[in-house]
C-alpha positions in Angstrom: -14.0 47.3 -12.7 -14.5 45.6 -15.8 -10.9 43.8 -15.2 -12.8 42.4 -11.7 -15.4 41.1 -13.2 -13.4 38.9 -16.1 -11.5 37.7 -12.8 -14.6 36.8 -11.3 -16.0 34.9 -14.1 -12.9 33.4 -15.1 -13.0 32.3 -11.3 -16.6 30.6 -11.1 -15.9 28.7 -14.5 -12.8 27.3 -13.1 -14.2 25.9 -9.7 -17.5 24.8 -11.7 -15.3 22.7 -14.3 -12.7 21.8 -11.1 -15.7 20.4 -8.6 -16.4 17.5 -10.7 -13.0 16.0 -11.5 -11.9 12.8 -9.9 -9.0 12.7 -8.2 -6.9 9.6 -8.7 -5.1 7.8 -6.4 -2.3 5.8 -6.0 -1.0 2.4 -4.3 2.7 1.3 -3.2 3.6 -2.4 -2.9 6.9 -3.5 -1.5 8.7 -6.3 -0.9 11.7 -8.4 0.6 14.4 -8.6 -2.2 15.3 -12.2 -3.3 18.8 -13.5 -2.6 19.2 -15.8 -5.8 22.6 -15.4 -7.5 20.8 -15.1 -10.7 18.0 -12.7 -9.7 17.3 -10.3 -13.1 14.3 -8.9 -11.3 10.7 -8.6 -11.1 7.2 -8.9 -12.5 4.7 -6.8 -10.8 1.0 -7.9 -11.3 -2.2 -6.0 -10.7 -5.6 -5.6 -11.5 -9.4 -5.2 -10.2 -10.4 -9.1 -9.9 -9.0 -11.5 -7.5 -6.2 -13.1 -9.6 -7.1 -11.8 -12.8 -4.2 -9.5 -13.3 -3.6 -7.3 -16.6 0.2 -6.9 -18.2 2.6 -7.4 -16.0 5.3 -4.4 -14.6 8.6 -5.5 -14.7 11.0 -4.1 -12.4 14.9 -4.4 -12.0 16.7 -6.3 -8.8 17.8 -3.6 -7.7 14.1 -1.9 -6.5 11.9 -3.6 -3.9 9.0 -1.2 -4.3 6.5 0.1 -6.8 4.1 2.5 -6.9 0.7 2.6 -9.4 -0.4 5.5 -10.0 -3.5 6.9 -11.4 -5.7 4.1 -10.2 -9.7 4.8 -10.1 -11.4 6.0 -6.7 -13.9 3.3 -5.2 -12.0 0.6 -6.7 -10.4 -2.2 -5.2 -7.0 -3.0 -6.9 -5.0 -6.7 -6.2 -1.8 -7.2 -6.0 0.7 -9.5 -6.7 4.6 -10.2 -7.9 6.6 -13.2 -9.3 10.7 -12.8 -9.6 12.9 -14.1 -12.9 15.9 -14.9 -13.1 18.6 -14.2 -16.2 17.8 -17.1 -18.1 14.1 -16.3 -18.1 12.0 -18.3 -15.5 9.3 -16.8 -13.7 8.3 -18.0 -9.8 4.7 -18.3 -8.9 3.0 -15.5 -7.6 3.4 -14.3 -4.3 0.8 -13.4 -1.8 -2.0 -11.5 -3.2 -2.7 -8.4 -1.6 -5.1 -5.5 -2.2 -6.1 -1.8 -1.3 -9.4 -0.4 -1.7 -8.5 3.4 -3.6 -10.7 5.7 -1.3 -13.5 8.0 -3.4 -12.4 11.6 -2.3 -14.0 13.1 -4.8 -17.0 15.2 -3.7 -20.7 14.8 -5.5 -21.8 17.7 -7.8 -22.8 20.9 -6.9 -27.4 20.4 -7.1 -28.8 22.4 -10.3 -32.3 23.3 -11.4 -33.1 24.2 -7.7 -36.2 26.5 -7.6 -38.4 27.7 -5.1 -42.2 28.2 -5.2 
C-alpha cells in the first residue's frame, strides 16, 4: 500500500512539474540547388526581425534543406539564404520567408482557489 502511494506521489509531482513546460518547435526551409560549377554551398539566415538575422548556418552543396530546431512558441522566425562559392563570395539573400511557431503549450493549472 505504502509502495501505491510513493507511485501516486511520484505521479502528481511529475505532471505538476510537466504541465508548465514549453514545448518547442521547429521550422524547415528548403530550396532549389544552385547549378554554379563552383557552388561550395550555403549560408542559412534566421532570426525574429524582418531582415535582422543572427549568425549565419552554413550548409554543404550537397543539402537543399534545413531544419531549426528548438525555436520559441508564439514567435515569428524569418528566413532567408545566400550561396558561396569555393573562392569565398556570398550572393544576396534570397527571398525572405517566415513561419509563425504555434504556442501549444497549455496555461497553468489555477492555485489558491477557495470557496466561501
Amino acid at each position: 500500500m505504502l509502495k501505491i502511494i510513493n507511485l501516486s506521489v511520484l505521479l502528481l509531482i511529475c505532471f505538476v512539474c510537466l504541465s508548465n513546460v514549453v514545448f518547442a518547435g521547429s521550422a524547415t526551409i528548403s530550396w532549389r540547388a544552385n547549378t554554379e560549377q563552383d557552388l561550395k554551398g550555403y549560408n542559412v539566415y534566421a532570426g525574429t526581425t524582418s531582415r535582422n538575422y543572427g549568425t549565419p548556418v552554413y550548409i554543404d552543396k550537397a543539402q537543399t534543406s534545413y531544419r531549426f530546431n528548438n525555436l520559441n512558441e508564439g514567435i515569428t522566425y524569418y528566413f532567408c539564404i545566400t550561396a558561396l562559392d569555393i573562392t569565398g563570395n556570398e550572393s544576396g539573400f534570397s527571398q525572405e520567408v517566415y513561419k509563425m511557431i504555434e504556442d501549444l503549450s497549455t496555461p497553468s493549472i489555477p492555485v489558491g482557489v477557495t470557496v466561501e
